[in-house]
N, C-alpha and C positions, 0 to 999 in steps of 0.2 A: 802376632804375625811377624815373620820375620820378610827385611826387604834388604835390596842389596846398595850400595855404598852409592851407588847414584843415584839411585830411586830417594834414599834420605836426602842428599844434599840437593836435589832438587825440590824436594818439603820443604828442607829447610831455606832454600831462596824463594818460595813462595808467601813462606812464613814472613821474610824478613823486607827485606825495604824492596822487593818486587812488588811484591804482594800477589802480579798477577804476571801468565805469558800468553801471548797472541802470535801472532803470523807481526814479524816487523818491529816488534815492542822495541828492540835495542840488545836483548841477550837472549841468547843463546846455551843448551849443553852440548859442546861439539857441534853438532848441525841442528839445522832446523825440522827435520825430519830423527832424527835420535832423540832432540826434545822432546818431541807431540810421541815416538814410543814410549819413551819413560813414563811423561804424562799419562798416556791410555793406562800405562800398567798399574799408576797408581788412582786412576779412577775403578780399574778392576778390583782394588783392593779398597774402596768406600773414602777415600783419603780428600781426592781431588772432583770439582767440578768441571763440567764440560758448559761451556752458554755460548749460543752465535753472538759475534761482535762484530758490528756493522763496518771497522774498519775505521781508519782514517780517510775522510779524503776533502779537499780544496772545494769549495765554492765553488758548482757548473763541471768537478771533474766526475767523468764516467764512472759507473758502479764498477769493483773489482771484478775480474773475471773468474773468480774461486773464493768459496765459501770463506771466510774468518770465523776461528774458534777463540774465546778466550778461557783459559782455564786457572782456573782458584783453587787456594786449599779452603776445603770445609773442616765443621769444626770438631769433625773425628781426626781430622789431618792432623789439627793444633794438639786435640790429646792425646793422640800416639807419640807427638814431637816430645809435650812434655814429659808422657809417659816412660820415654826413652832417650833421656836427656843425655845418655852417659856414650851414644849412637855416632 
């Protein structure tokens, strides 16, 4: 399968000392909405997981007002990475 030059380097920061991204995590690709599309594209393509993440929040503070996703690579992600090392 071929994927395009962000699609990878977003594998590859999933792969590496991210490991994971959410709504808040600290990084971002360009936006936080350009993120979560890359992400989707590469759960279309069997790469990345999708899981509700309950968020961060303070002792006594209110429930977020909007879903939290966290998403991961799985471990088709990790063998397409190594698979295409040269990417």
């Amino acid at each position: 399968m071929k994927l395009g030059c962000n699609q990878i380097d977003v594998l590859k920061c999933l792969a590496g000392r991210h490991g994971a991204y959410h709504r808040g995590c600290g990084w971002v690709w360009d936006t936080d909405s350009g993120t979560v599309r890359i992400l989707e594209s590469l759960i279309r393509h069997n790469l990345v997981e999708k899981q509700h993440h309950p968020g961060f929040h303070y002792p006594g503070a209110p429930p977020l007002p909007y879903p939290v996703f966290q998403y991961s690579i799985n471990q088709s992600g990790l063998d397409w990475l190594r698979e295409n090392k040269s990417s």
